[in-house]
C-alpha positions in Angstrom: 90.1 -74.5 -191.8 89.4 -71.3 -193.2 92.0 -71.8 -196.1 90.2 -74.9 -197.3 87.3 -72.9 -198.2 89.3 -70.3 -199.9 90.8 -72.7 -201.9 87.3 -74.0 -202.4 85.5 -70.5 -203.3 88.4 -69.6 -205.5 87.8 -73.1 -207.8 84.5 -72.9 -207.7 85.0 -69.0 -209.1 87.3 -70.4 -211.6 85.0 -73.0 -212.8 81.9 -70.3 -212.8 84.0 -68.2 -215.3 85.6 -71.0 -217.5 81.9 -72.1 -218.2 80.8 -68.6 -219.0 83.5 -68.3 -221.2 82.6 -71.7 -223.2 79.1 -70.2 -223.3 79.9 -66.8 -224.8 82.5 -68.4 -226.8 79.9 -70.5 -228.4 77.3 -68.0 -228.9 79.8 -65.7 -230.5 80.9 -68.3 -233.0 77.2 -69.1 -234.5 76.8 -65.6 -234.9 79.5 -65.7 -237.4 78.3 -68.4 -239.8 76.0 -68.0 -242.0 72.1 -69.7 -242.0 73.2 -71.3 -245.3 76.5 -72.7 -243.6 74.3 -74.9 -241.1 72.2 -76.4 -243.7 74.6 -77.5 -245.7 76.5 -78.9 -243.0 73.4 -81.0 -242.3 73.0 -79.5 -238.7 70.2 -77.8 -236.9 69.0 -74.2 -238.6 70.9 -70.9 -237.2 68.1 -69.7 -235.4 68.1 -73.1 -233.3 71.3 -72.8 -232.4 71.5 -69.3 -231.4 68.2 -70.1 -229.4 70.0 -73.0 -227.5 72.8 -71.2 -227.2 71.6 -67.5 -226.2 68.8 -69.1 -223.9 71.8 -71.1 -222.2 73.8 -68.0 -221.7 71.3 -66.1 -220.3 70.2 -68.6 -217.6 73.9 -68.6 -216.5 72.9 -65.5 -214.8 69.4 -66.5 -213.7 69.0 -69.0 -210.9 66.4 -71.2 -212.7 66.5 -75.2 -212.7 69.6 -75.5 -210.6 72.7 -77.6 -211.7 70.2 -80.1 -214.2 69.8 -77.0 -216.7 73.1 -75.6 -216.3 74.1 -78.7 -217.0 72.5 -79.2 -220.1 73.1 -75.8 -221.1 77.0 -77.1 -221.0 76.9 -80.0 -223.1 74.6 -77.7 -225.7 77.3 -75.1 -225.7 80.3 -78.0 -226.1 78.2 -80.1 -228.4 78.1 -77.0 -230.6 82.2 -76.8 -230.2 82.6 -80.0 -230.7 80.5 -81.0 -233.6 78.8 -78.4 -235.3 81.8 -75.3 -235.1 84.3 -77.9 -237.1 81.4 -78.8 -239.5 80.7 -75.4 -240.6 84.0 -74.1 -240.7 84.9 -77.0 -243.2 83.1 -75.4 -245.1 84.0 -71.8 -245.1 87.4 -72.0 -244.9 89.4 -69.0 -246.2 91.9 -68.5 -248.5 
């Protein structure tokens, strides 16, 4: 029985760290774009994002809200992958 919880504890680890990654992935990324980049792009100012973003990393570490705000600090962090990474990198693509 033992080994089922090891199994457990090691996904659960996994999970924990794939999740940080998306989040510190994410918050690197809107660094790197400039403020001008997200307005033209029609999506929310710089400062928001990096406000979502930074706030959603740093209450990965804080045991605040349970799973609802980790939760929500997930879909922020792919929403931002998802939708607004592509649009401003359509934008600033390099030659």
């Amino acid at each position: 029985m033992d080994s089922v919880f090891a199994v457990e504890g090691t996904i659960s680890l996994i999970v924990i760290f794939a999740i940080l990654a998306v989040k510190i992935f994410a918050f690197g990324s809107a660094l790197t774009y400039s403020g001008r980049a997200y307005e033209a792009a029609n999506k929310l100012t710089k400062p928001a994002w990096l406000i979502i973003l930074g706030l959603g990393l740093a209450l990965t570490f804080v045991p605040v809200g349970g799973v609802i705000i980790n939760l929500a600090t997930i879909i922020a962090a792919l929403v931002y992958i998802v939708d607004v990474r592509p649009a401003l990198a359509g934008l600033t693509r390099r030659r």
